[in-house]
C-alpha positions as CSV (number, residue, x, y, z in Angstrom):
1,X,0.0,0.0,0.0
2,X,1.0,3.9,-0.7
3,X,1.4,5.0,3.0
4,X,2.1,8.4,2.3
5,X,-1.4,8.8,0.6
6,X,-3.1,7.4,3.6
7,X,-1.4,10.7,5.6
8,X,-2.5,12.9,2.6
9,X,-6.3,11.2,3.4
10,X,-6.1,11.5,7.1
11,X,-4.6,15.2,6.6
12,X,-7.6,15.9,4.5
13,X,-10.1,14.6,7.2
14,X,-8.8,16.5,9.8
15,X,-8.7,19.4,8.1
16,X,-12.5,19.2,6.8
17,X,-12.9,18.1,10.6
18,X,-11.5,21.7,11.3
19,X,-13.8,23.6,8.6
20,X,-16.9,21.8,10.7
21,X,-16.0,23.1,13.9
22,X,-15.6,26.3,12.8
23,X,-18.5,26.6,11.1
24,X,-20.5,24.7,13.6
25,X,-19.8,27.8,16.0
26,X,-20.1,30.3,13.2
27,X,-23.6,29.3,12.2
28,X,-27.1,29.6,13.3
29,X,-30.4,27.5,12.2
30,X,-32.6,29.3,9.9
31,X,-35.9,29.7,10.9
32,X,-38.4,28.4,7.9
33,X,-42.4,28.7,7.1
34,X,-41.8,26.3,4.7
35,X,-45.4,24.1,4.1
36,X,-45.8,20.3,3.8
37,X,-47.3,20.7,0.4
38,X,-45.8,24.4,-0.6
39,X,-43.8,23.0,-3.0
40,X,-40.1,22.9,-4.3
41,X,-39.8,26.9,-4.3
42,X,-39.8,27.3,-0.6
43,X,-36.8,25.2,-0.6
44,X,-32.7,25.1,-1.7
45,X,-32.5,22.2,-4.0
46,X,-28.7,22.7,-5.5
47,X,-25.8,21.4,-4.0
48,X,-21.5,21.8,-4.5
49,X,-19.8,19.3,-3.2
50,X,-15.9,18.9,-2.9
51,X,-14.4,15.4,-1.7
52,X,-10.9,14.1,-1.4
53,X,-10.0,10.2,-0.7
54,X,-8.4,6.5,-1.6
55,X,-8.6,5.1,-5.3
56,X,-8.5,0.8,-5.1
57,X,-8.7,-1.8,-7.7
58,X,-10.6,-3.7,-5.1
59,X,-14.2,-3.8,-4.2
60,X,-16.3,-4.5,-1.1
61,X,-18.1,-7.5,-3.1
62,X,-14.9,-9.1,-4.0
63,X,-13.8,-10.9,-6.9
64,X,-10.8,-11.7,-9.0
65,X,-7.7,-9.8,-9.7
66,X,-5.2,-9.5,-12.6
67,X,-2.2,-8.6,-10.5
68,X,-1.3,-10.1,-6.7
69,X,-1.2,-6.5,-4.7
70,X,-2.8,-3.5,-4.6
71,X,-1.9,-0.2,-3.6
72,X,-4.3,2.6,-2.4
73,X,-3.8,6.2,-4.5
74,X,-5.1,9.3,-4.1
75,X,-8.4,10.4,-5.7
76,X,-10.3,13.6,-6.0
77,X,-13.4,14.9,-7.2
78,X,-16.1,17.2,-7.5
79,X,-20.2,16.9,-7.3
80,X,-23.6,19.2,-8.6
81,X,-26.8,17.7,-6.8
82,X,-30.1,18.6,-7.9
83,X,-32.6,17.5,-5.0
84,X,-36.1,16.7,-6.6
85,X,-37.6,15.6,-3.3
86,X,-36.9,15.2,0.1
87,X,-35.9,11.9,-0.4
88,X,-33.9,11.5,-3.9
89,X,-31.7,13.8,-5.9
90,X,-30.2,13.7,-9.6
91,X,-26.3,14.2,-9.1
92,X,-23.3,14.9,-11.5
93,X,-20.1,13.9,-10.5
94,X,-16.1,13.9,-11.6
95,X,-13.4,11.7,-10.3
96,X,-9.6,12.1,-11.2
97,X,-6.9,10.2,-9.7
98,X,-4.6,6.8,-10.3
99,X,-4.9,3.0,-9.4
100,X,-1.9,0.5,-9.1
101,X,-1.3,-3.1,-8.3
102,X,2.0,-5.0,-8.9
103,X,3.2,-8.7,-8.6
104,X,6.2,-8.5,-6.3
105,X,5.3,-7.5,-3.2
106,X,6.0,-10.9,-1.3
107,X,7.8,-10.7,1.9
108,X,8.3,-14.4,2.8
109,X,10.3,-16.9,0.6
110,X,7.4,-18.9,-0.7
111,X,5.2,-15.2,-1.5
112,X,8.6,-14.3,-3.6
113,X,8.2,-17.7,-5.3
114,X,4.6,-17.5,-6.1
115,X,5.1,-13.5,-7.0
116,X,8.0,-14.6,-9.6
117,X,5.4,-18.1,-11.0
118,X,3.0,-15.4,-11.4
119,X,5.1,-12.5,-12.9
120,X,6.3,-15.8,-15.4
121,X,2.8,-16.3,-16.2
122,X,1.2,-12.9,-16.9
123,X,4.7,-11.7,-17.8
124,X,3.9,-8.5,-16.0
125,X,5.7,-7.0,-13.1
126,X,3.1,-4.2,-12.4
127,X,0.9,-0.8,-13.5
128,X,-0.4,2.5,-13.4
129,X,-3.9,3.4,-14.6
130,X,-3.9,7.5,-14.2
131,X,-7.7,8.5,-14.2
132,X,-7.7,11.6,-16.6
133,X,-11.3,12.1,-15.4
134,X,-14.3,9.8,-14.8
135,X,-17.9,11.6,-15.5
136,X,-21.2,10.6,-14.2
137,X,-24.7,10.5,-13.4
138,X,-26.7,8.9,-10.6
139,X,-29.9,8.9,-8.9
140,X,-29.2,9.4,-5.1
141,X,-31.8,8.2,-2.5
142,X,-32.0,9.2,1.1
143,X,-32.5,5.4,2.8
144,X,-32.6,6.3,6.5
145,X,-32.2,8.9,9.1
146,X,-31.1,9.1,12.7
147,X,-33.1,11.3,13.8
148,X,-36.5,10.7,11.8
149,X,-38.9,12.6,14.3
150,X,-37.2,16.1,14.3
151,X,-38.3,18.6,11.6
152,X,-34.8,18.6,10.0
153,X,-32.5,16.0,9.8
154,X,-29.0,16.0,10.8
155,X,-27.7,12.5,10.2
156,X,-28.7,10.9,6.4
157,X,-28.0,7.7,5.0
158,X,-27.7,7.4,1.3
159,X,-27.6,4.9,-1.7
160,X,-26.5,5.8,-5.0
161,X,-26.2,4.6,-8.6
162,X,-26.3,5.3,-12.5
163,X,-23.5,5.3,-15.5
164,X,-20.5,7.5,-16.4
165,X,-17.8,7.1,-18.6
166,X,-14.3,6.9,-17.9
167,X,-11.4,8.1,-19.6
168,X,-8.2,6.7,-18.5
169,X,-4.6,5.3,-19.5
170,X,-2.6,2.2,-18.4
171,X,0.8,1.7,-18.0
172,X,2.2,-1.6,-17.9
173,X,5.8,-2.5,-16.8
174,X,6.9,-6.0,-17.9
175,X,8.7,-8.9,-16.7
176,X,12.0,-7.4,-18.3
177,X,11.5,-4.4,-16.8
178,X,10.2,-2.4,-20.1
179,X,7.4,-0.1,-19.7
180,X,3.9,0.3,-22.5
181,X,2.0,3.6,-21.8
182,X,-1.5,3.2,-23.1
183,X,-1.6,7.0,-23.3
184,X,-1.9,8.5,-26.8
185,X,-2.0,4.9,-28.4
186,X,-5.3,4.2,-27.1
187,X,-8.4,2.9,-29.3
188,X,-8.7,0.8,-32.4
189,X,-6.3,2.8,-34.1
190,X,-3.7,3.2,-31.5
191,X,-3.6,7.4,-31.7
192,X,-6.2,8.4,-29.1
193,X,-4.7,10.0,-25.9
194,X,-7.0,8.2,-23.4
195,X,-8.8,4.6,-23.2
196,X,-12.7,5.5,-23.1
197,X,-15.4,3.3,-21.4
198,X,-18.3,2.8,-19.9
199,X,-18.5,2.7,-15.9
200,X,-21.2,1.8,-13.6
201,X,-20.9,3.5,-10.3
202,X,-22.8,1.4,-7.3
203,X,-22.6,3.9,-3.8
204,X,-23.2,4.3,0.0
205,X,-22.7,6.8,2.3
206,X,-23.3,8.9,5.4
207,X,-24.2,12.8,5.5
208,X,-23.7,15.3,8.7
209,X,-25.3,18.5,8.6
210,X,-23.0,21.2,9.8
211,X,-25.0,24.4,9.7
212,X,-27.8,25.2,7.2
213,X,-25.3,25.6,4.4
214,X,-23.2,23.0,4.4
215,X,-22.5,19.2,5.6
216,X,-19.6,16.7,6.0
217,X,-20.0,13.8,3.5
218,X,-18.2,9.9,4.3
219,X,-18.7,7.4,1.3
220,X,-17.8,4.2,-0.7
221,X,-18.7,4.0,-4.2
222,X,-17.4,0.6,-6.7
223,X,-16.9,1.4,-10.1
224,X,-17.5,-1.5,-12.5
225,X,-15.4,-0.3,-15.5
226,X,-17.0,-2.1,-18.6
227,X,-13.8,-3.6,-20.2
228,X,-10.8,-5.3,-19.4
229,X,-8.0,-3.3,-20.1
230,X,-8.6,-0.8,-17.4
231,X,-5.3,-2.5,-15.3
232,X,-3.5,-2.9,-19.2
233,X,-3.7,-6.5,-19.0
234,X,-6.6,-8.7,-20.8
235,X,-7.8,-11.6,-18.7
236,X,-10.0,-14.3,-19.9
237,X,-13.5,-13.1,-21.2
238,X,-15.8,-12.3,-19.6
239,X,-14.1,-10.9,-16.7
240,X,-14.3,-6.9,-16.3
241,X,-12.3,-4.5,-14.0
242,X,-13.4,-2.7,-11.2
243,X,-12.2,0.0,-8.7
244,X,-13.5,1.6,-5.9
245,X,-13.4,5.0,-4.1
246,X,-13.9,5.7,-0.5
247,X,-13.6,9.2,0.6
248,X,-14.8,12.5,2.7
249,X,-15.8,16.0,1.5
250,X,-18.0,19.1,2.3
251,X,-21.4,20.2,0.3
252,X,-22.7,23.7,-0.3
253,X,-26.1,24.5,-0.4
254,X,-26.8,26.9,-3.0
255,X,-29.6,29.1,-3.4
256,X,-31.4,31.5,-1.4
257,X,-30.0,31.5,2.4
258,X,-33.6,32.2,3.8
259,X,-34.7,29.1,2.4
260,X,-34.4,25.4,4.1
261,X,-32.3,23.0,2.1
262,X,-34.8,19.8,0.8
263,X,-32.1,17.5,1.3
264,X,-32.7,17.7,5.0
265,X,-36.7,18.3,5.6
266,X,-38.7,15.5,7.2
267,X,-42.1,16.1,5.6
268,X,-43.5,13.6,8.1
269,X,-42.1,15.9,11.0
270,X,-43.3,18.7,9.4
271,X,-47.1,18.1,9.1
272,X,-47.2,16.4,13.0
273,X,-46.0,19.9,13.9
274,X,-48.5,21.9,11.5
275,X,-51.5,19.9,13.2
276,X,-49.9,21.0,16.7
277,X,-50.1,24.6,15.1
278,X,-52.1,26.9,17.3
279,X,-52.6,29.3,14.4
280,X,-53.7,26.0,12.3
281,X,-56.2,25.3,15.2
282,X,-57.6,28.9,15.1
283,X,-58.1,29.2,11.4
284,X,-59.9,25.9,11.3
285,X,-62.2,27.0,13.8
286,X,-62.9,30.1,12.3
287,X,-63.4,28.2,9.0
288,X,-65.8,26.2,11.1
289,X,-67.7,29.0,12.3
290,X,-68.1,30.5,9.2
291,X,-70.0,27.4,7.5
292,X,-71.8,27.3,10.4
293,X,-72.9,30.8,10.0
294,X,-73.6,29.9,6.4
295,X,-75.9,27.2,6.9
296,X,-77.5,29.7,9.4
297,X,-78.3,31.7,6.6
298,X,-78.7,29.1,4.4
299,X,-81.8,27.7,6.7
300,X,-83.2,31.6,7.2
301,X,-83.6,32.1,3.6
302,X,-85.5,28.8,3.3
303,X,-88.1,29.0,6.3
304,X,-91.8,28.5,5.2
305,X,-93.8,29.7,7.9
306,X,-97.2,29.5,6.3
307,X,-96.1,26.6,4.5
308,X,-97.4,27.7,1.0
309,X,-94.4,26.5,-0.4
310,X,-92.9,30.2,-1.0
311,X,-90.0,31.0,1.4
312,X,-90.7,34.0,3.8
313,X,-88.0,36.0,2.4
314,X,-90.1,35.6,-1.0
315,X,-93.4,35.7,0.2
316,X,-95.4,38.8,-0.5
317,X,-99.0,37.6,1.2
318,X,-97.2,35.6,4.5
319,X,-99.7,33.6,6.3
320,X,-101.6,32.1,3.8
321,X,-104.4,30.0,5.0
322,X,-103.4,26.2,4.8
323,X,-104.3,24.8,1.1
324,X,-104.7,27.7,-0.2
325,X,-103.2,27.6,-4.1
326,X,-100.3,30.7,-4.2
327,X,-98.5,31.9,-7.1
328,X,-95.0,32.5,-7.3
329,X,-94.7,35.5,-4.7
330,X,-96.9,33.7,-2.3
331,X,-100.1,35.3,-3.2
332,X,-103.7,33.1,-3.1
333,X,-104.5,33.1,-7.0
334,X,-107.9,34.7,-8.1
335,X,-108.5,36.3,-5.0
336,X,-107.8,40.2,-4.9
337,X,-104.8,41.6,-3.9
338,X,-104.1,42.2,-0.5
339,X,-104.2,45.6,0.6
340,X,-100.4,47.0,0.1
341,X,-98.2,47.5,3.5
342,X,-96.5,49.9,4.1
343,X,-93.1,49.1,5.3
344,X,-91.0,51.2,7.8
345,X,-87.6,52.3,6.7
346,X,-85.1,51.5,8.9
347,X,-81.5,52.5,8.4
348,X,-78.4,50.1,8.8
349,X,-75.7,51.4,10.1
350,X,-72.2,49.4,9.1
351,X,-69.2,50.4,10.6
352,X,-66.1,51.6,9.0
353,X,-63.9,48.7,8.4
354,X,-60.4,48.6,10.2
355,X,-57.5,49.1,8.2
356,X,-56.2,45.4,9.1
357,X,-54.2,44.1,6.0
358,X,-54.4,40.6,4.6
359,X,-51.6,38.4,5.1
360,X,-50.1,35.7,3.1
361,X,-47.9,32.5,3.2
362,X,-44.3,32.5,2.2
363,X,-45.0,32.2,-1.9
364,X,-48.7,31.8,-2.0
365,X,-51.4,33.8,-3.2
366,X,-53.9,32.0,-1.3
367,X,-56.0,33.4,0.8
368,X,-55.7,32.5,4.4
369,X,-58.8,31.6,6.4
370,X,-57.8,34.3,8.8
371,X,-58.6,36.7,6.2
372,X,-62.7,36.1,6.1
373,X,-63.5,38.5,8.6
374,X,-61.9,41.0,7.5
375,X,-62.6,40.8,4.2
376,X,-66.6,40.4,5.3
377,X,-66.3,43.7,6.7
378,X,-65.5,45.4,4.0
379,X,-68.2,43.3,1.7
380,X,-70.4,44.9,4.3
381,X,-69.5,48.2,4.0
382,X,-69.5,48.4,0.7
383,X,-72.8,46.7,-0.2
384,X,-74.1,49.3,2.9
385,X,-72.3,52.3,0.7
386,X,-73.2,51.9,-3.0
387,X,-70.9,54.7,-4.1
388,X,-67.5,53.5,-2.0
389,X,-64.6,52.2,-4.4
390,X,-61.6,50.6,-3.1
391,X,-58.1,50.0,-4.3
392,X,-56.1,46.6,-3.4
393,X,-52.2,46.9,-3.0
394,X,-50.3,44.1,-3.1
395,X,-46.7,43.7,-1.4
396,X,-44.1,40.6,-1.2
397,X,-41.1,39.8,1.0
398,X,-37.4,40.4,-0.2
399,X,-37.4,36.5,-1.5
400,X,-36.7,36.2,-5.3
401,X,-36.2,38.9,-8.0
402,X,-38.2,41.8,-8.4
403,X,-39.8,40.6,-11.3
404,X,-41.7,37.7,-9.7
405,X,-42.6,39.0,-6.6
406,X,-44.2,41.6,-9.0
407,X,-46.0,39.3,-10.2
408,X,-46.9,37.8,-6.9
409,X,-47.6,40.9,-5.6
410,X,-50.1,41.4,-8.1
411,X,-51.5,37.9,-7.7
412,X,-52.0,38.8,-4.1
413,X,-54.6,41.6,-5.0
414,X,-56.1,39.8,-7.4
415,X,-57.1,36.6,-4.8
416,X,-58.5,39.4,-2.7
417,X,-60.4,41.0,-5.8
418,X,-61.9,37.8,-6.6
419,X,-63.3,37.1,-3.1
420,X,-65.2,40.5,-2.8
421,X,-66.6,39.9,-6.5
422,X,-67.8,36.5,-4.9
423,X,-69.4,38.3,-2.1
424,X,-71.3,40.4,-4.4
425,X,-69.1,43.5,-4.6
426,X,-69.0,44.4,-9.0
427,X,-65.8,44.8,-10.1
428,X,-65.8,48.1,-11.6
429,X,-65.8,49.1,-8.2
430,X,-62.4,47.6,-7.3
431,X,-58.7,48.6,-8.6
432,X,-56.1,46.2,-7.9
433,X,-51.9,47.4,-8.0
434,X,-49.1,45.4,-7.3
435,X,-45.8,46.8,-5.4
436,X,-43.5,44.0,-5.4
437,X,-40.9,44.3,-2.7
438,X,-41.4,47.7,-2.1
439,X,-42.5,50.1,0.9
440,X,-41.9,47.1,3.6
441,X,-43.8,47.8,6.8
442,X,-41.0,45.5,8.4
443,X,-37.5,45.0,8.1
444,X,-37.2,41.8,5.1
445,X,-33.8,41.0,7.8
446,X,-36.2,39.0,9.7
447,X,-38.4,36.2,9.1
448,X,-40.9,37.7,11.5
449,X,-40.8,41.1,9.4
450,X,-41.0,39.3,5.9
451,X,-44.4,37.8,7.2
452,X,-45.5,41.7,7.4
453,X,-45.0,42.1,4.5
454,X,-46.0,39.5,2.7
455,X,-49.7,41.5,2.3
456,X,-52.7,43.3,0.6
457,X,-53.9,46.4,1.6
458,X,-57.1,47.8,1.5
459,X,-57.5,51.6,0.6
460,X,-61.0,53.6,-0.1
C-alpha cells in the first residue's frame, strides 16, 4: 500500500474536521415557514460538493484480480446535486486520480516464489492506470435517518447509482522491466490520448449536517469499468475490471440562504408539527364558524312559515291560509290583492372597516382563512355604501427577484379582488396594483418582518 497517501487522506479529514467546527460555532439554524405541500420553491435544491479520498482496484463484493497486490492512491473529485424531493436527488459527478497493483510485493520466501510463478505467467511485473477524469450521473436516495422525528434532519443515509464514462490510461511494466504507456496509443487505431469506457458507479454513504449551508460527506462508491483493459492486461472473457473510491468532503447549499435546504426536511415531521399549530387550530375553527354561519343563513332564507311552499323571504302575502293555491310571490290566485303594506324604513348602520391588511404565506397567493372576517367587513360596508370604491395593494417579501414578486404581488390583490366579487361586490368598483418588494412595513432582515409584508392592503 501507498502510506504516504493514507497521511494525505487523514490530513484531509482532519482538516474538513477543522472547517466543521468552525462553522459549527459560526452558524445559526434558519428559521423556515416552509409548508408540507408548498412545493419545491420554498426550498434550496442545489448542492457543491468537494471530496478528497483513496482510489483501489478492489471492491467490497470481492472478486478476481489481474495482478497479486494493490496499492491505495489518491483520488479527488467534484459533485452538482439537484434535490427533486426530500428523499432522492439527480447528481453529477467527476473523479480524477490513479490505481496500481503489482506482482512483487511478497515478503516471505514462498510469496517471492509464487510472485515470480505469477510475474512468469502474466509476464507483467506491475501498472499504473492514471484517471484523466471519470464523469457521471446517478440517482441518489435518502435510505434512512437518525433522527426521523425532528423537523430537520441531521444525520442521512444514502444509496447511489447510474452510469458514467471513464477516460483513463494504463501503464504496464513488464517482466523485463520495459514499460507500455496506453496514453496516446489508445483505441482501435492506437492514436487516441485516453482509453474511453463505460463505468457503472454502485454507492453508500453517510451525510452530517453542519449548519444550514453546508455538511460533511463519508462514502464508498465501486466502479464496474466495462472492459478489461482498465489495469492494461486482458484476462479471460468475460471478466471486467473494477475499482473503488472511498472518501470524505463538504457540500454547499446553493440558493437563497432564507430558504431550508430539501435535502434535509422530514415532511413527516413537518405536518405532526402543522397539526400542533395553534394558528392552524384557530383558522380551522374560524373556518368552522363560518359554514356554520352559512348554513344559518342558508336555513333563514329557506323558512316557510305558512307553509305555502314560498320561502318567507319571498313571500309577498305571508300567512296564507293552509291549502290555499299561491303563485309565485306567495299570493292566493284569483282572489284580490291584498291591501299594500306599508313598510317602515329603517337604516343600517355598518361600521367603517379597520384598516387590518391581509396576510399571506411565504409564496402563495392563497388566501388565508384568517382573512374572512376581514374581508366580510369590507363586503359589508361596501354593499351598505353603493358609491364606495376601493383599491387593493399588493406587497411581497425580499425573497426572489423583483420581477416575480411583481408578479406575486399582483397575484396577491387579485385573490382578494376575486373574493369580494364572490361576495357580491362588481368589479368596476375595485382597482387592484401590485408593489412588489417595495414600501416594507418590516425589516425583510427577519423572518418575522418578511411575514409583514407579505400582504394586501385595502385603501377607499
Amino acid at each position: 500500500m501507498n502510506y504516504s497517501t493514507i497521511k494525505k487522506v487523514v490530513a484531509f479529514s482532519l482538516l474538513c474536521t477543522l472547517g466543521i467546527t468552525a462553522a459549527n460555532a459560526q452558524s445559526a439554524s434558519t428559521s423556515s415557514s416552509a409548508k408540507v405541500f408548498g412545493g419545491r420553491a420554498q426550498y434550496r435544491t442545489w448542492s457543491l460538493g468537494i471530496n478528497a479520498g483513496v482510489l483501489a482496484p478492489v471492491v467490497a463484493i470481492g472478486g478476481t484480480n489481474d495482478f497479486r497486490y494493490w496499492d491505495v492512491n489518491l483520488g479527488y473529485g467534484i459533485s452538482l446535486r439537484k434535490q427533486l424531493a426530500h428523499s432522492f436527488g439527480i447528481e453529477f459527478s467527476g473523479l480524477r486520480g490513479k490505481v496500481s497493483g503489482n506482482n512483487n510485493s511478497g515478503e516471505t520466501t514462498k510469496e517471492k516464489a509464487d510472485d515470480a510463478a505469477y510475474t512468469a505467467l502474466t509476464n507483467r511485473l506491475s501498472y499504473e492506470t492514471r484517471i484523466a477524469y471519470t464523469a457521471a450521473v446517478a440517482g441518489v436516495v435518502n435510505v434512512a435517518t437518525v433522527d426521523f422525528l425532528k423537523r430537520e434532519n441531521n444525520v442521512n443515509f444514502l444509496v447511489k447509482t447510474g452510469f458514467g464514462v471513464d477516460w483513463y490510461a494504463p501503464k504496464v511494466t513488464f517482466a523485463n522491466n520495459t514499460t507500455f504507456d496506453w496514453k496516446g496509443h489508445a483505441g482501435d487505431d492506437g492514436n487516441n490520448k485516453w482509453v474511453k469506457e463505460l463505468v457503472i458507479p454502485v454507492g453508500v454513504g453517510v451525510k452530517f449536517k453542519v449548519s444550514d449551508k453546508m455538511n460533511f460527506d463519508l462514502g464508498y462508491t465501486m466502479n464496474f469499468v466495462d472492459g478489461d483493459n482498465f489495469d492494461g492486461t486482458y484476462a479471460k472473457s468475460p471478466s471486467k475490471d473494477k475499482y473503488s473510491y472511498t472518501y470524505a468532503g463538504l457540500e454547499f447549499s446553493l440558493g437563497n440562504a432564507s430558504k431550508p435546504n430539501l435535502d434535509w426536511v422530514n415532511p413527516v415531521a413537518m405536518m405532526y408539527d402543522e397539526l400542533k399549530d395553534n394558528t392552524l387550530r384557530s383558522e380551522l375553527d374560524a373556518l368552522k364558524n363560518r359554514v356554520s354561519a352559512l348554513e344559518n343563513t342558508v336555513n333563514q332564507l329557506s323558512m316557510d312559515s305558512d307553509g305555502d311552499g314560498v320561502s318567507n323571504r319571498f313571500d309577498k302575502c305571508p300567512g296564507t291560509p293552509a291549502g290555499v293555491q299561491v303563485d309565485g310571490a306567495g299570493c292566493p290566485i284569483n282572489f284580490p290583492a291584498p291591501p299594500a303594506v306599508v313598510q317602515q324604513q329603517t337604516t343600517v348602520v355598518v361600521p367603517t372597516p379597520s384598516n387590518q391588511n391581509i396576510q399571506f404565506d411565504f409564496d402563495s397567493a392563497v388566501l388565508k382563512t384568517s382573512a374572512y372576517p376581514i374581508l366580510d367587513s369590507h363586503v359589508a360596508y361596501m354593499k351598505a355604501n353603493s358609491g364606495v370604491t376601493v383599491e387593493l395593494d399588493g406587497f411581497a417579501s425580499s425573497e426572489g427577484t423583483d420581477a416575480y414578486n411583481l408578479r406575486l404581488g399582483q397575484d396577491r390583490a387579485e385573490s382578494v379582488k376575486t373574493y369580494l366579487v364572490n361576495a357580491g361586490i362588481a368589479a368596476s368598483r375595485i382597482t387592484t396594483k401590485s408593489f412588489g418588494e417595495s414600501n416594507p412595513v418590516a425589516s425583510n432582515a427577519t423572518e418575522e418582518g418578511r411575514i409583514l409584508n407579505r400582504r394586501v392592503e385595502v385603501k377607499r
